[in-house]
N, C-alpha and C positions, 0 to 999 in steps of 0.2 A: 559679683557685679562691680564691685568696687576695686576690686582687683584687674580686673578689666578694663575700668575706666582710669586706673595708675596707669596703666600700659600705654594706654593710646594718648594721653597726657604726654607722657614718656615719648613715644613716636615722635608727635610734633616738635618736641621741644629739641631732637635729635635732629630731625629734618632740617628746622629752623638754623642750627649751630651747623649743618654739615653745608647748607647751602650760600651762607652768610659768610663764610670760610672762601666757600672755592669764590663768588665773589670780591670776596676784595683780593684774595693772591691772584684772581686772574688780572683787575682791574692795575694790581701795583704791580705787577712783573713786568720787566723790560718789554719794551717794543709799541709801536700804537698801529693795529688793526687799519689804518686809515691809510699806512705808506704800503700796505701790500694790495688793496685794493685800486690804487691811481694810477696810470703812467709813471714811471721814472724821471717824464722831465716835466710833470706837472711843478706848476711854482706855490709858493707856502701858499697862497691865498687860496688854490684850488683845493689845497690839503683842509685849510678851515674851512673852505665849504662843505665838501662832505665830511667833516667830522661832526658841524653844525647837522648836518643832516641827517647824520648815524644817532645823533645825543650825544656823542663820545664829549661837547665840549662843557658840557654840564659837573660841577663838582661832584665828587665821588658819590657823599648821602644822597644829592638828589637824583642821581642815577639809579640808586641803590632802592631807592623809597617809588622813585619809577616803576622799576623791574618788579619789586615782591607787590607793586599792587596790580600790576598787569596778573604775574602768578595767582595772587588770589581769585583774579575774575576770568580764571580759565585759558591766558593768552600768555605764549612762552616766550611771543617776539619773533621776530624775522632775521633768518637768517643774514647776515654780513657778505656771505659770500658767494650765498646763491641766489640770495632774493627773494628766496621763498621762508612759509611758515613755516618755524620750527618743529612744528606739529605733521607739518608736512614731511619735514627728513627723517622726523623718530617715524613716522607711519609708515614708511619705505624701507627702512631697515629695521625695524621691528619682528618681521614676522623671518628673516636669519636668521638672528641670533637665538628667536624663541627655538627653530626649529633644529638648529645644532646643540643649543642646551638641554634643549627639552630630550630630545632622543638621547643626548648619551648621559643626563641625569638618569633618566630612567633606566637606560641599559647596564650604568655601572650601579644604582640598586638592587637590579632583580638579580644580574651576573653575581655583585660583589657578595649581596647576602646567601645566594645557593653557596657559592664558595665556601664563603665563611663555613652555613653549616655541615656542609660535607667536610670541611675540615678539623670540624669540632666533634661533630659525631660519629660521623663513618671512617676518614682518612686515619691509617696506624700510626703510627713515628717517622715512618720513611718516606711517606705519601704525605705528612704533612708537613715537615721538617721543608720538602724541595719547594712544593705549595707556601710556604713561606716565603724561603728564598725568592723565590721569582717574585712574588708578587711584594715584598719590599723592595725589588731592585728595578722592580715597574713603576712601582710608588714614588722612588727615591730621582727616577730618572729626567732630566727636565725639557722644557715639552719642546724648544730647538731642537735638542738631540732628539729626543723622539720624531719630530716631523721631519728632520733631514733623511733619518733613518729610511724609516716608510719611502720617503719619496726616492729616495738611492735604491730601495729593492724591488718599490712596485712599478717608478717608472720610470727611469732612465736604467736602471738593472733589469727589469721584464724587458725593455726594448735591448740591451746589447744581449742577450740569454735568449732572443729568439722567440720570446713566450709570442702565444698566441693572443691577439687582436683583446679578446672581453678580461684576460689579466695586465693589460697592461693601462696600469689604474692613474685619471689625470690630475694632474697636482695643481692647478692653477681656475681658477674660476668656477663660476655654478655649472656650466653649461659649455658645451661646444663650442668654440668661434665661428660667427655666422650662421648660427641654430636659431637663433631669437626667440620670438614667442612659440613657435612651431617644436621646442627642442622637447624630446618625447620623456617619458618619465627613466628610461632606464637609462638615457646619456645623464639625468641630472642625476640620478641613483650614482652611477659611478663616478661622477665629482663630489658624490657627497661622501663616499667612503673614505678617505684617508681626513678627514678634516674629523670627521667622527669618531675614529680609532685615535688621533689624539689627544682629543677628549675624553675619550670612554676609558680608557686605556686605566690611564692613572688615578680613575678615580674609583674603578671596579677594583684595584687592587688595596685602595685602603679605606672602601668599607669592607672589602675581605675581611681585612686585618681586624678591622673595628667591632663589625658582625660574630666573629672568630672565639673571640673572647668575651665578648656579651653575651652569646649563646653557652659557654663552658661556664662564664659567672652564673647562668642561669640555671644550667645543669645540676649546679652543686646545691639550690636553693633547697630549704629543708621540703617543700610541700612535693618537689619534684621527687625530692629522695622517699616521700612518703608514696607517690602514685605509683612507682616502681615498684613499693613493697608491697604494694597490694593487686600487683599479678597485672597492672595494665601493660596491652603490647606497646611497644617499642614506638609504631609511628605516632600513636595516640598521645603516648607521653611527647614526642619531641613536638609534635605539630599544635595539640591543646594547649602543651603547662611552657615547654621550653620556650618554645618560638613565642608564645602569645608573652613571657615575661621580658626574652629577651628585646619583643616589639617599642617600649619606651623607649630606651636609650638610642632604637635605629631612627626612630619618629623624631627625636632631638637632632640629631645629625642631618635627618632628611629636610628639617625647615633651617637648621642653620646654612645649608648648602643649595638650599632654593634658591637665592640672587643668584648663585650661578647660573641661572637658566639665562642670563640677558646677559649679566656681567663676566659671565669666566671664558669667553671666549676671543675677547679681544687680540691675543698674540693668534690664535688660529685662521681670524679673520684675516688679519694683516699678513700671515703667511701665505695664505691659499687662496687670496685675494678674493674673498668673499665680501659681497657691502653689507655688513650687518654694524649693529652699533658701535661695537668696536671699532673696526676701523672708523667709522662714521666721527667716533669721539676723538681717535689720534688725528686725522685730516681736519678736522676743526681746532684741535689745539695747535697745529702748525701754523695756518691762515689766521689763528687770532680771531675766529667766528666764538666773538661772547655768549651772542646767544644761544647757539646749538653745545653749546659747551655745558651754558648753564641748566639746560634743558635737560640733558642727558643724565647729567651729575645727581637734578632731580627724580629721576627716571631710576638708577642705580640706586640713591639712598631709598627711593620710598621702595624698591626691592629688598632691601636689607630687612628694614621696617617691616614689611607684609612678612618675609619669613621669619621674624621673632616669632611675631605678632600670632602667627599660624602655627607655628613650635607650640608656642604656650597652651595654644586653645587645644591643640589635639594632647599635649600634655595632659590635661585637666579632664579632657572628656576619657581615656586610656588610666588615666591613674586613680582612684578613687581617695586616696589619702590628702590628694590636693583640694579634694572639695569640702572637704570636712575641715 
């Protein structure tokens, strides 16, 4: 319990520092949010008024003692540049990014770890020597290159190669142009493919890696070497003693890599011009929108935070040595 209550101590005081940060570098970084919002040939006076009206004209603290008390009673502020609740733009692009991280977080677990252990237990030296290769040079690859790639051979390469209509896969948006609310599941299926793959991609290939060798460390544990001598079959040993040991160290990777469900897709957004947070977050730091800025930032750290936070707990309930 008290270990518990260090943590979340810890959270806040993390949260506190991370958001008190992007506040003042947004606050003191060149430019004022008030000349991209007026007319060009508004005169100074029209500029203090709406700055007067933003809060912008208020000293920094009390701007600053404004903001984290609206935060604490539940209100993130209104947008700058749409006019709407902040609350309002994370709830709009919220459910993207959950649903491109969430799927290829999961896809590059379940993918990465079968790999792994088929390359730890089953695959020879030849079968996993190239099972390497590739998947460190998947790994290794960066995610530009990867999305040009895909989009060079599923769709402007399926269309000059002639492919037929359902392979040739669209690169830009959720949806059809002029599909709207009508657009049916399997036009949104197939813009969701290539935004997917590079996501999944790189990240199936280095819990491979990671799975790979947890499971081989696991292998060599003496209790493992004991359940072998004592005549148990093969899947029993790898799926009871191996897997269940090698389970810690993947369950640590799995909640340090949790904020990527919201945060790790921003360049994917912004390529495949999906509105998810990411982009949400680059188009607000252009326009100089503080408060969707600030929002998000908080949105991102308390993701980090929850997946410590969620690491530790399944740590502790999987490990028995931590409770004692």
């Amino acid at each position: 319990m008290r270990h518990l209550l260090l943590r979340v101590t810890d959270a806040a005081l993390l949260l506190w520092i991370v958001t008190t940060l992007t506040f003042a570098l947004l606050h003191l970084a060149p430019g004022d949010p008030a000349t991209l919002l007026i007319a060009p040939t508004a005169t100074a006076a029209e500029v203090s008024q709406l700055r007067a009206r933003l809060g912008l004209d208020a000293p920094l603290p009390v701007q600053y003692v404004r903001w984290l008390g609206d935060v604490l009673r539940g209100d993130l502020g209104v947008s700058l540049a749409r006019s709407v609740p902040v609350r309002t733009v994370i709830a709009e692009a919220l459910p993207v990014s959950l649903f491109l991280g969430g799927v290829s977080l999961v896809a590059s677990f379940v993918l990465g770890t079968g790999l792994g252990m088929v390359q730890a237990l089953r695959a020879g030296p030849r079968t996993d020597l190239t099972l390497s290769i590739v998947s460190v040079t998947l790994f290794a690859a960066p995610s530009f290159w990867l999305a040009l790639a895909l989009v060079a051979l599923f769709t402007s390469g399926a269309a000059v190669l002639g492919l037929p209509e359902w392979l040739r896969l669209p690169a830009f948006g959720m949806q059809s142009p002029g599909a709207g609310a009508d657009a049916t599941w399997s036009d949104r299926a197939r813009h969701a493919v290539l935004p997917l793959l590079v996501l999944s991609v790189p990240g199936l290939a280095g819990v491979a890696r990671y799975a790979r060798q947890s499971i081989r460390d696991a292998g060599a544990a003496p209790h493992v070497v004991s359940a072998v001598a004592r005549g148990l079959s093969r899947t029993r040993v790898e799926v009871r003693h191996i897997l269940r040991t090698a389970l810690t160290p993947l369950v640590v990777l799995f909640g340090l890599t949790l904020p990527g469900v919201i945060a790790g897709s921003v360049f994917v957004e912004q390529v495949f011009a999906w509105p998810g947070l990411g982009r949400t977050m680059l188009s607000a730091i252009a326009s100089r929108d503080y408060p969707v800025v600030l929002g998000l930032t908080l949105v991102y750290a308390c993701a980090v935070v929850l997946g410590n936070l969620l690491a530790d707990a399944l740590l502790w309930l999987l490990d028995a040595r931590r409770r004692t």
